[in-house]
N, C-alpha and C positions, 0 to 999 in steps of 0.2 A: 281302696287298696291298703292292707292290712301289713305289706312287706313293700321292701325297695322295688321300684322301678326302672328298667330300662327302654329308651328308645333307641329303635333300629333301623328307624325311620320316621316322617312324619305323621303325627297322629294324632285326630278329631278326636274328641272324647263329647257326646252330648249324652243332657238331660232332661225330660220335658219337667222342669221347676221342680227336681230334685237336686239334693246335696252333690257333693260331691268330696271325696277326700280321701285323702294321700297323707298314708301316714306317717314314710317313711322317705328316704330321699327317692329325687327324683334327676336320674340321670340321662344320658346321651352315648355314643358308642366313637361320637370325633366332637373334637372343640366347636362350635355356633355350626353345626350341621343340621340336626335333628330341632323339627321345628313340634310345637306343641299348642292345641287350641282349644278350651274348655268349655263348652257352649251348656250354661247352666239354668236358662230363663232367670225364674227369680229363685232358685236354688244357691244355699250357700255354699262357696267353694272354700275348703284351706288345703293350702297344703303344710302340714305340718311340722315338714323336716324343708332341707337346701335342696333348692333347684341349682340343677349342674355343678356338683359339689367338685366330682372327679374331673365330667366332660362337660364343659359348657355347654347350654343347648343353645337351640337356634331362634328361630322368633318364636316366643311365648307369649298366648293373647290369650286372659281370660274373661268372658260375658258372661255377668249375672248381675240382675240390678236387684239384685240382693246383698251380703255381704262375701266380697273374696277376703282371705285371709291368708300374708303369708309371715309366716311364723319363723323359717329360715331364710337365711344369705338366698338371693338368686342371684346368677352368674348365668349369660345369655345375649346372645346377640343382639334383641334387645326385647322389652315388653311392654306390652298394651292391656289398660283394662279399659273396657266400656265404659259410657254416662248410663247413671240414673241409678246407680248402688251406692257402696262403702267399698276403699279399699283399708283395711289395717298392714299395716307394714311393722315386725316388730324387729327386723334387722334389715344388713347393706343391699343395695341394689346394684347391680354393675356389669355393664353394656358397654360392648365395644360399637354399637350403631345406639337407637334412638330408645328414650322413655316415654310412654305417654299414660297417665294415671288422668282418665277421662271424668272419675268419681271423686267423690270425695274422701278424703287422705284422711287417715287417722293413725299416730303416732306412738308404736306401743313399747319403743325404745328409742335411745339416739341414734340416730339414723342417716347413713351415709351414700347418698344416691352419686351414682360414676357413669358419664355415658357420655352421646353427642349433643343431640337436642333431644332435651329434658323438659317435660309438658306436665304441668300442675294444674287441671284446667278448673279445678273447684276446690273449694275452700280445705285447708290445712290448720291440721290441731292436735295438740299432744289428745293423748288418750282421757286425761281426766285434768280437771285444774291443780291438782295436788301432785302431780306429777309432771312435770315440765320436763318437757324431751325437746334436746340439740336437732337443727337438721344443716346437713352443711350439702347444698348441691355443686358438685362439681359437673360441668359441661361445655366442653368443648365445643359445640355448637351452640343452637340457642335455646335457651331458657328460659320459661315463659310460668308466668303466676298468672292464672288466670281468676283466680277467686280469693276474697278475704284470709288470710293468714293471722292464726292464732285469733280467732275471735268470739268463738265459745273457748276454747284453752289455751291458754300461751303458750307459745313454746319460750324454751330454756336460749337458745340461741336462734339465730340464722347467719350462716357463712355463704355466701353464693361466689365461689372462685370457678377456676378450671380452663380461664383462657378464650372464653368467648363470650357470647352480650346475652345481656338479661331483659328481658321484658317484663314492666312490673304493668299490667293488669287489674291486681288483688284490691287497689282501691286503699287496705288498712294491712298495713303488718304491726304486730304485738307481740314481742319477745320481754319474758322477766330479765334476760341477758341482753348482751352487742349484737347489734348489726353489724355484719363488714359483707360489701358490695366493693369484691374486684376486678368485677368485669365490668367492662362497659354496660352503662345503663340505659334503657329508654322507656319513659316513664306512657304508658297506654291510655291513663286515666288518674285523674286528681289522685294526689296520693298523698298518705298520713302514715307514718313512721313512726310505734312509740314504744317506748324500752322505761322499764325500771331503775333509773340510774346506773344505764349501763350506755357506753360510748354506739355514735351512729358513726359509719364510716364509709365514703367512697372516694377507691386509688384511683379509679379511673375514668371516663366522661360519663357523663351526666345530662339526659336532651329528654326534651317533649319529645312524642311522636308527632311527627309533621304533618301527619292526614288526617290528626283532631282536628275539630271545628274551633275550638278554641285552646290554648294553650294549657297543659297540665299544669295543675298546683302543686304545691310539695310544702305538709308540714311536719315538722320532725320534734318530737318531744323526747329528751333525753333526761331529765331531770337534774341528776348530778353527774352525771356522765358527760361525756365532751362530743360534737358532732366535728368529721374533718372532711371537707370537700377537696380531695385531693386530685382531680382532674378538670378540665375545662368544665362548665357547666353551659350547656343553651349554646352551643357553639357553633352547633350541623347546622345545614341548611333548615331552616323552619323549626328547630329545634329548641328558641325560646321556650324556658317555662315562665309560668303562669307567677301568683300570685305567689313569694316562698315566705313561708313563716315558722319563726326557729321558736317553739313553745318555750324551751325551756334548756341548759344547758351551762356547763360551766366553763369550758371555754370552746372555742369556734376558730375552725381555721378554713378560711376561704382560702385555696393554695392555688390557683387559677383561674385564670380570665373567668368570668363570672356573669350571665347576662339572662333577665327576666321581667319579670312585667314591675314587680315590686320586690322588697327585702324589709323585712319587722323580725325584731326579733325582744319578743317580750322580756318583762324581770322573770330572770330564772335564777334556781336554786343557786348558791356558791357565789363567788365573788372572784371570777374568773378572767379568763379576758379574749375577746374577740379580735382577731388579725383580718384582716381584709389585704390578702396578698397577690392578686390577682386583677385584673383590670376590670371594673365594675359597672355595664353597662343597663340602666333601669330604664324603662318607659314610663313606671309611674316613680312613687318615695320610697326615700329610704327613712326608716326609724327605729330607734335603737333605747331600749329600755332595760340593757342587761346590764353587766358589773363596766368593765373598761373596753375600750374600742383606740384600736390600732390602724391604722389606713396607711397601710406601705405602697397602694398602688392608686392610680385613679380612679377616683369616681364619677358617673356621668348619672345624673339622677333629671330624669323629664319633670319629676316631681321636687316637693318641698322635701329638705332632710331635716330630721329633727334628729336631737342627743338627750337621752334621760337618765344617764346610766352613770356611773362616777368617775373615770377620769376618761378623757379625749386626747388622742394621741396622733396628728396629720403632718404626715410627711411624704404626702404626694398630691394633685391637684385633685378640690371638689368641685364640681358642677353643680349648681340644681338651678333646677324651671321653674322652682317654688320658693322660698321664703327657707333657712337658715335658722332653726333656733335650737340653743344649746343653755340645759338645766343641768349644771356639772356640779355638783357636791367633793367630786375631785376635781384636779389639775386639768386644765386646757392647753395643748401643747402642739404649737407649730412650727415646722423648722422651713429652712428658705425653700422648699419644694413644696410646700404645703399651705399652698394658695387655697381661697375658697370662693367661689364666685356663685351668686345666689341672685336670681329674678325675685326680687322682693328684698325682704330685709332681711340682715343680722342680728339678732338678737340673743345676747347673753343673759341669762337670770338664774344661775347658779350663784352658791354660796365660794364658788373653789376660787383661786387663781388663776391667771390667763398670760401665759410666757408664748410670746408672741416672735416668732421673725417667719411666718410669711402673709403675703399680701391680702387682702378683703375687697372686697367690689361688688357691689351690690347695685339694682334699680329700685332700693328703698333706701330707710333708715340703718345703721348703721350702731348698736348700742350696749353698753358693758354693764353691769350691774355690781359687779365685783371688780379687784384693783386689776391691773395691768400692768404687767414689765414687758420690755423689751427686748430681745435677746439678737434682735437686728433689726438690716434696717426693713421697713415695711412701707406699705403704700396702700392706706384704707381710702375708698372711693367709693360715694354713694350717689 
């Protein structure tokens, strides 16, 4: 179709594995009424110009596991493409009901997806690596990554808001930009998070999915950027994650209750500093290899806790089922809330200071390496 389009109604359009193409807009005659279905085999479809520029259409589904292509804004009650093509997107998408891009996505601008439940179900990627495209989904219902994100090309960003829960599936997301996850999260499948020095961020919960066989992992590589858990994490029913490892990061804010199989968080880039502000519930260790570490809230570690990082800072009770050792090149610092009690030993063998007023207790040895002040009174027990 060489000129504008209207529908007057709903309308099939097929082709037995030929093209297909619209060159012009393609409109509707009332707002999400006029539905539209382009059944193309392995023919390529674009449309050229804005779907329901004037009148929104209705449900838009195109099939071809070939390449669709849509090149304008679509505005539409909502749309569907098939598995086993390409879809290219090089503008907004926006439904007042559901998205479902069954193919794979490819990003030919930044791109702003609007709808209820919004379905990604195979891999997502800017158009070229030299070109890094934003995608920001907003969806009020649910949200679902089904395939690797950015892993032939990065994307520039990912924002996933809109007020309702995200399903990450994707296994790997890759952005040269932020993360920010604020809708609630449930993580489908061990998951890796990694950004170019650019901040990871979740406002809101944070859980496994409870009908894995075993508990999702979660590692997040930020560089010099900052990661912020700013909701409960592992809270739901069955909702434990797995093993979580923070590659890489400048500073860390645990903002709520907090609970998973383990917590590591290696030397990363910057000399930042990690808060632990939320109640920290672990099945296995905790260990900490980054710049400084803050504990405003309790920690309960089934496992040994280790410190390798430069100053320690506890001002709420530690647990551990393991053994206590702490290699501080900074300050060590306990105030009368910040008891540490450890199955095994305490062990100090840092170069720093150790300003002491809360309690130590231990079913081992008990030992300093460097001097010791007091700053109250205490009660070491081994």
């Amino acid at each position: 179709f060489a000129t504008g389009v209207t529908l007057t109604g709903n309308v099939v359009f097929s082709t037995t594995n030929g093209a297909a193409t619209f060159a012009e807009v393609v409109d509707g005659t009332a707002d999400n009424d006029q539905n539209l279905t382009l059944n193309a085999g392995t023919g390529v479809v674009t449309f050229a110009k804005a779907l329901g520029a004037v009148k929104k259409l209705g449900d838009v589904v195109a099939n071809s596991t070939g390449a669709t292509k849509f090149q304008g804004a679509v505005l539409a009650k909502s749309l569907t493409t098939n598995a086993g093509g390409s879809t290219e997107l090089s503008a907004d998408v926006t439904t007042t009901a559901a998205q479902s891009f069954g193919d794979a996505l490819s990003l030919k601008n930044n791109i702003i997806l609007s709808g209820t439940d919004i379905t990604l179900a195979q891999t997502v990627n800017s158009d070229a690596a030299l070109t890094k495209r934003t995608l920001q989904v907003t969806g009020s219902g649910v949200t679902t990554f089904g395939g690797i994100v950015g892993g032939t090309a990065e994307l520039a960003s990912l924002t996933v808001d809109g007020g309702g829960t995200t399903l990450l599936n994707a296994g790997t997301v890759t952005t040269a930009g932020a993360q920010s996850y604020t809708d609630a999260v449930t993580l489908g499948a061990d998951t890796t998070l990694v950004t170019t020095n650019s901040s990871v961020g979740f406002t809101s919960t944070l859980n496994s999915w409870a009908s894995l066989s075993a508990p999702a992992t979660l590692s997040i590589t930020a560089g010099t950027g900052n990661i912020t858990l700013g909701g409960i994490v592992g809270g739901a029913t069955g909702g434990a994650l797995g093993a979580v490892t923070l590659v890489s990061a400048t500073n860390v804010g645990i903002n709520a209750a907090f609970t998973a199989a383990s917590l590591t968080q290696q030397a990363g880039a910057g000399s930042g500093t990690t808060t632990i502000g939320g109640a920290t519930t672990l099945t296995g260790a905790l260990g900490f290899a980054g710049g400084n570490l803050v504990i405003n809230a309790a920690v309960g570690a089934g496992g040994a806790v280790s410190f390798t990082g430069s100053a320690l800072t506890v001002n709420a009770a530690v647990t551990a089922g393991g053994a206590v050792t702490v290699a501080n090149p900074g300050t060590v610092t306990t105030s009368a809330t910040g008891d540490i009690n450890a199955t095994g030993a305490f062990t100090q063998s840092g170069t720093g200071a150790n300003n002491l007023s809360g309690d130590i207790a231990t079913t081992g040895n008990i030992s300093f390496l460097s001097a010791v002040e007091l700053t109250g009174n205490i009660a070491a027990t081994a």
